[in-house]
Residue frames as a rotation matrix with the C-alpha (Angstrom) as fourth column:
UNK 1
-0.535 -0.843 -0.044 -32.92
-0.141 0.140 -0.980 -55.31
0.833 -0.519 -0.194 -34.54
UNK 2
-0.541 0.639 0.547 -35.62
-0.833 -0.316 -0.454 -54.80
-0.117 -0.702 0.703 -32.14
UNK 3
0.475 0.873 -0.107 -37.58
-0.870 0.485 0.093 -57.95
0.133 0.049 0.990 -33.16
UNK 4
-0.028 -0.810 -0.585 -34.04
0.042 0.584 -0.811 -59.90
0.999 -0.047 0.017 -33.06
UNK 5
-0.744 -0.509 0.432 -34.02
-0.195 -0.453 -0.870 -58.66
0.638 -0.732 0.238 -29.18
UNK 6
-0.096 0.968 0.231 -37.27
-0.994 -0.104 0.020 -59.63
0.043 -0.228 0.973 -28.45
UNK 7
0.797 0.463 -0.388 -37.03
-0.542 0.831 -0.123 -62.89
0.265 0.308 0.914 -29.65
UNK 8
-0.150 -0.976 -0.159 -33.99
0.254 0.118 -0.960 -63.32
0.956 -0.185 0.230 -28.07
UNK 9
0.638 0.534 -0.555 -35.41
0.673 -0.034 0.739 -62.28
0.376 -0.845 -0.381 -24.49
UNK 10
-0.589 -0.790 -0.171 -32.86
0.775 -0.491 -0.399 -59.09
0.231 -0.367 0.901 -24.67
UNK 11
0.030 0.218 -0.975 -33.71
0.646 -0.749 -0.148 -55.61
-0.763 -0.626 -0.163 -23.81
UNK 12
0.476 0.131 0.870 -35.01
0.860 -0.277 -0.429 -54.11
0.185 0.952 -0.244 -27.28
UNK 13
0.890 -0.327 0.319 -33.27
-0.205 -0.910 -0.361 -50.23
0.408 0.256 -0.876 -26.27
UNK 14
0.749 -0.565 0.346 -30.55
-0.417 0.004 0.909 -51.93
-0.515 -0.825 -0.233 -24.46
UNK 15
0.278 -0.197 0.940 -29.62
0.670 0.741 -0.043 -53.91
-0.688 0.642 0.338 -28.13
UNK 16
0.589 0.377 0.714 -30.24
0.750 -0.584 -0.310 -50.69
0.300 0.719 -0.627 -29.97
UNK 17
0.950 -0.303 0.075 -27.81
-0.298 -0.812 0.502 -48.41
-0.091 -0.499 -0.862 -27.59
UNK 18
0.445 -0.895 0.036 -25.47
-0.171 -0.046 0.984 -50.67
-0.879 -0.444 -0.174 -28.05
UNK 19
0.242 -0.016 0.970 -25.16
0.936 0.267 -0.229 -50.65
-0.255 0.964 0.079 -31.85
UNK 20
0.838 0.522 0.160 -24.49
0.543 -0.827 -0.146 -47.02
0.056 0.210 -0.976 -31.64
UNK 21
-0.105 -0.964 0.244 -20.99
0.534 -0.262 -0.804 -45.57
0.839 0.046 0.542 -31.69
UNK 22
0.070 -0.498 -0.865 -19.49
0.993 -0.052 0.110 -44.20
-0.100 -0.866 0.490 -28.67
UNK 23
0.949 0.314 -0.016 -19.94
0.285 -0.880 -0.380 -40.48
-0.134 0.356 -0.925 -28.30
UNK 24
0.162 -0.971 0.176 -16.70
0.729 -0.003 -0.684 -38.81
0.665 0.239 0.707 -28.96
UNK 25
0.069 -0.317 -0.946 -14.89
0.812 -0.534 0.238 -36.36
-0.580 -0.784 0.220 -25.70
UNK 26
0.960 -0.185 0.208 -15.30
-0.074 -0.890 -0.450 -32.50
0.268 0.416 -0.869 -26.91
UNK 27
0.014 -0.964 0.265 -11.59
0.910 -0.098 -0.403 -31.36
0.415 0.247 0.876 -27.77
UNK 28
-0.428 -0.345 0.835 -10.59
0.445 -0.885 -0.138 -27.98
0.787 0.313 0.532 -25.81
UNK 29
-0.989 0.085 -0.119 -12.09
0.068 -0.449 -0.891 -25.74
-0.129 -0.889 0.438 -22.87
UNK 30
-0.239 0.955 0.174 -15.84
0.956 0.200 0.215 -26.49
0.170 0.218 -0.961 -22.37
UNK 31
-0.043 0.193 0.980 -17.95
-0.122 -0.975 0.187 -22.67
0.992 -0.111 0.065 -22.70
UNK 32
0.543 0.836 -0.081 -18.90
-0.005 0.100 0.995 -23.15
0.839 -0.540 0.058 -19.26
UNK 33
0.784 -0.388 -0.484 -16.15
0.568 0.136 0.811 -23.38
-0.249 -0.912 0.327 -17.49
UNK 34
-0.586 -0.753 0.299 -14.35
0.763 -0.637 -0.109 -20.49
0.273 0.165 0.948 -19.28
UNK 35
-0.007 0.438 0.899 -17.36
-0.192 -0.883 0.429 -18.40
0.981 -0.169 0.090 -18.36
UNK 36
0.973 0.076 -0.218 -16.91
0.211 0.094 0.973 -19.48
0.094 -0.993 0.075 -14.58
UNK 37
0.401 -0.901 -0.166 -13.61
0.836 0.286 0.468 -18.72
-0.374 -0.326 0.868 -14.76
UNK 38
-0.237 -0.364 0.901 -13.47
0.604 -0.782 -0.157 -15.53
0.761 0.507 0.405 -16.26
UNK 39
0.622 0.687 0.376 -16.14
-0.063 -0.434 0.899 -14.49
0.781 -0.582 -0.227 -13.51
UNK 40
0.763 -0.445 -0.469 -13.67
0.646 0.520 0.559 -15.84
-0.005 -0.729 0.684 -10.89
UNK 41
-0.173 -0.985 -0.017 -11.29
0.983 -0.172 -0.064 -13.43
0.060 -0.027 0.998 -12.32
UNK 42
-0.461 -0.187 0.868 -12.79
0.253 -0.965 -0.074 -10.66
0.851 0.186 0.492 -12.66
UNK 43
0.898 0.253 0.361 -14.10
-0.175 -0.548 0.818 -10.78
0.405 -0.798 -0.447 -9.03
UNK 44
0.184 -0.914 -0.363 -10.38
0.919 0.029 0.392 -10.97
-0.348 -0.406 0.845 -7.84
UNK 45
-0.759 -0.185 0.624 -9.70
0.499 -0.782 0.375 -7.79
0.418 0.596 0.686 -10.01
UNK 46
0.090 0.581 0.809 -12.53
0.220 -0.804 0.553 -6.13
0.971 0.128 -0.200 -8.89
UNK 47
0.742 0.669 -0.053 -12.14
0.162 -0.103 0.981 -6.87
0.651 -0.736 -0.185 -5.01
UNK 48
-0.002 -0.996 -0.093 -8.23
0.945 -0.032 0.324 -6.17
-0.326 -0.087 0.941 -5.21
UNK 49
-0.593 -0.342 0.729 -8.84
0.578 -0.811 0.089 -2.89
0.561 0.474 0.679 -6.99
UNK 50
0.243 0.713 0.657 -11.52
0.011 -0.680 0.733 -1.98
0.970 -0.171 -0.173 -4.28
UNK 51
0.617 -0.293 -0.730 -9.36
0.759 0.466 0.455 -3.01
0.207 -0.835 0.510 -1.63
UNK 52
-0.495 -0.855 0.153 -6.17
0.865 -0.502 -0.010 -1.16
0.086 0.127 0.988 -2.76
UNK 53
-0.442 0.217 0.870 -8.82
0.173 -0.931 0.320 2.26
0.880 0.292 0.375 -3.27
UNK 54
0.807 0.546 0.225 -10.24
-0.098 -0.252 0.963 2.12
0.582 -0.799 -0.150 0.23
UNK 55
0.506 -0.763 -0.402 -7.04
0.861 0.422 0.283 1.82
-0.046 -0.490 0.871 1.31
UNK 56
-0.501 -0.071 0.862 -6.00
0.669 -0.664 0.334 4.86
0.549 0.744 0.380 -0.80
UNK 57
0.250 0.799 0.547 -8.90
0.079 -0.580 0.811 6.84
0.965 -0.159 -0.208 0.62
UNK 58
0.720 0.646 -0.254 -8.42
0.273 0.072 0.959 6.20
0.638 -0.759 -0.125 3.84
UNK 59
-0.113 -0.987 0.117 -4.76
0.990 -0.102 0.093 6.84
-0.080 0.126 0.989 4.17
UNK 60
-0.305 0.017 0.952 -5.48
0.320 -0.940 0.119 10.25
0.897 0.341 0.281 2.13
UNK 61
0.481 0.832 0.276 -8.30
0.074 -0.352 0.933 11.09
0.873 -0.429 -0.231 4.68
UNK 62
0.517 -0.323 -0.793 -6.04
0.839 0.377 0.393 10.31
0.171 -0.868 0.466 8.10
UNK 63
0.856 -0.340 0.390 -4.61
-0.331 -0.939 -0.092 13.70
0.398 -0.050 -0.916 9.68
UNK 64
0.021 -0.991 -0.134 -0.93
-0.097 0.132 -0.987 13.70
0.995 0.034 -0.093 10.51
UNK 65
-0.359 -0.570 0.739 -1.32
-0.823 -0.180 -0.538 14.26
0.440 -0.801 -0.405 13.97
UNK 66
0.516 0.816 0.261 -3.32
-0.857 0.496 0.143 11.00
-0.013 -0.298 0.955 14.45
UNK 67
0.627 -0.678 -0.384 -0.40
-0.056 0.453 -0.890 9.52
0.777 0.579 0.246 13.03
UNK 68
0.796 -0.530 -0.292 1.75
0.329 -0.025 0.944 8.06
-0.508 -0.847 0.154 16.66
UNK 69
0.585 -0.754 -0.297 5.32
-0.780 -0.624 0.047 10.08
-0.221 0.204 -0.954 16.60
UNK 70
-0.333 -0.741 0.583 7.00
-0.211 0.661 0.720 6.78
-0.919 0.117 -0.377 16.05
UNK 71
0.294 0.209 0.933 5.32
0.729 0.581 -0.360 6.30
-0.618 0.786 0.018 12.81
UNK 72
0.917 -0.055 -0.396 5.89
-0.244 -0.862 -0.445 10.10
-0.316 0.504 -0.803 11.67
UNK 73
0.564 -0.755 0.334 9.28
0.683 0.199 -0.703 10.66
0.464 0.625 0.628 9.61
UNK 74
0.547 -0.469 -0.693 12.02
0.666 -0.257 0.700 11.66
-0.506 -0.845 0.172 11.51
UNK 75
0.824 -0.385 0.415 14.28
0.067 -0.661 -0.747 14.79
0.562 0.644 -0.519 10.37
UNK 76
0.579 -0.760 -0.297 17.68
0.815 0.535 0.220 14.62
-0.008 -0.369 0.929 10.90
UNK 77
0.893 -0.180 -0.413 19.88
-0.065 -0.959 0.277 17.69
-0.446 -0.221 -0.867 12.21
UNK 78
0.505 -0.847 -0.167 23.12
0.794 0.532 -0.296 17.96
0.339 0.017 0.941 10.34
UNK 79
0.751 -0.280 -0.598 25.27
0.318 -0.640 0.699 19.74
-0.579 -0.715 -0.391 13.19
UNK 80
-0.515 -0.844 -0.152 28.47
0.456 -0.419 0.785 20.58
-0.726 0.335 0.601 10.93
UNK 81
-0.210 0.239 0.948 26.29
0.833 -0.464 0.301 21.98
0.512 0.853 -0.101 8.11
UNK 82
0.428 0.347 0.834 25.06
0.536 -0.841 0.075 24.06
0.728 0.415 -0.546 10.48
UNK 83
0.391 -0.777 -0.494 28.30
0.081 -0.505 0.859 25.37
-0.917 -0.376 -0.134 12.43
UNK 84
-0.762 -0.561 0.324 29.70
0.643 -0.596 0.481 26.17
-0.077 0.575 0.815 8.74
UNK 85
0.007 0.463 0.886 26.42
0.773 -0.565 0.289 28.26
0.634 0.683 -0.362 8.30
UNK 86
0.965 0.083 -0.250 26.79
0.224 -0.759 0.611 30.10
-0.139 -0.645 -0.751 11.80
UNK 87
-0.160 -0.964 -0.213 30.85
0.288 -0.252 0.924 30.80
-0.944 0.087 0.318 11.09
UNK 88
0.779 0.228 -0.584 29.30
-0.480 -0.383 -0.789 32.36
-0.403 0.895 -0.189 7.20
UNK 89
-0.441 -0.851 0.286 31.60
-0.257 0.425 0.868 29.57
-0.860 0.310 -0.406 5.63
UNK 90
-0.577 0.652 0.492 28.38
0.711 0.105 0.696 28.49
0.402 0.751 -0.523 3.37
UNK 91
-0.865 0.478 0.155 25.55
-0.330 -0.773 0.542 30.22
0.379 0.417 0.826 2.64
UNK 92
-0.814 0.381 0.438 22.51
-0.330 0.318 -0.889 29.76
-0.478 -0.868 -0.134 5.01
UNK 93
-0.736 0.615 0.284 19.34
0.338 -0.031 0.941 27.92
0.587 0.788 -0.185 3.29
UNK 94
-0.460 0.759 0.462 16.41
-0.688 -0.633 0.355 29.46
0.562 -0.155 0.813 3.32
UNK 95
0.386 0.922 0.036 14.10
-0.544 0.196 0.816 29.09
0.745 -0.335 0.578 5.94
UNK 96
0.319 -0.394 -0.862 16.58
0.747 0.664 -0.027 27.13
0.583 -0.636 0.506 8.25
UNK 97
0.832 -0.349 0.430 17.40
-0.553 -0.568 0.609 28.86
0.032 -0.745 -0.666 11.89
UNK 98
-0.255 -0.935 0.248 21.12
-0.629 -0.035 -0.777 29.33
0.735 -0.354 -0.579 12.95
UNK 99
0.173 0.181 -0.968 22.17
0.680 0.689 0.250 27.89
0.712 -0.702 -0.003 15.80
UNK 100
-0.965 -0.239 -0.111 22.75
0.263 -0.850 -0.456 31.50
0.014 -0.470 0.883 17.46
UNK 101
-0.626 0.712 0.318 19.46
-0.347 -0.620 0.703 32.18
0.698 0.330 0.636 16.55
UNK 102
0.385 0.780 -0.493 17.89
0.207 0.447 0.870 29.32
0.899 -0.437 0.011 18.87
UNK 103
-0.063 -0.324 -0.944 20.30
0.997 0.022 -0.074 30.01
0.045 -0.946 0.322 21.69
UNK 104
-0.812 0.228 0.537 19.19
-0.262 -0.965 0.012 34.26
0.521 -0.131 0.844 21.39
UNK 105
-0.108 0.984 0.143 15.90
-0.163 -0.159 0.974 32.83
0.981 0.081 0.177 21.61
UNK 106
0.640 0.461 -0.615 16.24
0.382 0.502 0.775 31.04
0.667 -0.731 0.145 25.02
UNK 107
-0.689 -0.713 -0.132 18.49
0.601 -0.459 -0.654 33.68
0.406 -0.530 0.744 26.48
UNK 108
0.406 0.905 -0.126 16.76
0.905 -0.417 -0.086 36.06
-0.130 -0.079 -0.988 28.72
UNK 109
0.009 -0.161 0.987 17.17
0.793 -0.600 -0.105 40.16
0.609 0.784 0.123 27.95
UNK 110
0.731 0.419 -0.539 16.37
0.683 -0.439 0.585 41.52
0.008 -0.795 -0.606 31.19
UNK 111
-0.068 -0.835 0.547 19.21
-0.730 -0.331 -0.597 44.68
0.680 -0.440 -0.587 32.07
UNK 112
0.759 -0.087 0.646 19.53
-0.622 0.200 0.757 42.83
-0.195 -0.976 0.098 35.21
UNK 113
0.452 -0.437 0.778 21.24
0.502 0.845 0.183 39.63
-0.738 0.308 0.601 33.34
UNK 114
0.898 -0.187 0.398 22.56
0.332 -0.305 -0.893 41.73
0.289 0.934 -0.212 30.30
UNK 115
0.606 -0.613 0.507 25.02
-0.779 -0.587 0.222 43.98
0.162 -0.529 -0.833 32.57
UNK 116
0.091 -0.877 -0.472 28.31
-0.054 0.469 -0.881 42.58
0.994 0.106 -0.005 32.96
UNK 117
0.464 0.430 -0.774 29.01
0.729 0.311 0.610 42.16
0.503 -0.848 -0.169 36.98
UNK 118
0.660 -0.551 0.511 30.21
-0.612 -0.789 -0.062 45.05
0.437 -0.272 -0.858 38.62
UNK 119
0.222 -0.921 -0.320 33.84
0.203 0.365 -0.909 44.69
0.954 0.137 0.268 39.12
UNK 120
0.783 0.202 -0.588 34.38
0.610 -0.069 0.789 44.69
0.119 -0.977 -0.178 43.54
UNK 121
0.168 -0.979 -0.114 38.08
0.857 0.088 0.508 45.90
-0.487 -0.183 0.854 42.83
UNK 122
0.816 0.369 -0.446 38.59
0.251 -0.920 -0.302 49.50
-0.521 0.134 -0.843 42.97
């Protein structure tokens, strides 16, 4: 073929390449780009799961009072639960003050204020 090309004034490997069948397209996911793509995933997975734990951590680590009062959780009085618990309609729960109990506290005790007023009218 090569002396046919020659004598012909072709390109002897250009005569010879083209006698050669056509390569054929690989079928399926080349290795290379599933290993570049696995890697791709598993740094997402790794820099989402170190994200989400320094998050974690740092949260944990934060003291409450650092925490502004508008972010803290509010606690809601419920005023009729606890006028049935000062009138002994329910049972008080544990660990909850009366409402008699806060309004003892900010009374003062002095005799001076205790003592009814002396009556002017004999």
């Amino acid at each position: 073929m090569r002396t046919v090309a020659v004598a012909i004034g072709l390109d002897p490997d250009d005569a010879v390449a083209r006698l050669l069948p056509e390569p054929t397209p690989r079928r399926g996911i080349p290795v290379a780009s599933l290993k570049r793509w696995l890697g791709a995933f598993s740094l997402l997975v790794v820099v989402l799961a170190s994200g989400y734990l320094a998050v974690r951590v740092v949260t944990s680590w934060t003291p409450t009072d650092v925490i502004s009062p508008d972010l803290r959780p509010r606690l809601r009085r419920d005023p009729v639960r606890e006028l049935a618990e000062a009138r002994g309609l329910i049972p008080p729960r544990p660990g909850a003050a009366s409402i008699d109990a806060g309004a003892d506290a900010t009374r003062d005790e002095s005799p001076e204020t205790s003592a009814p007023p002396a009556d002017p009218s004999p």
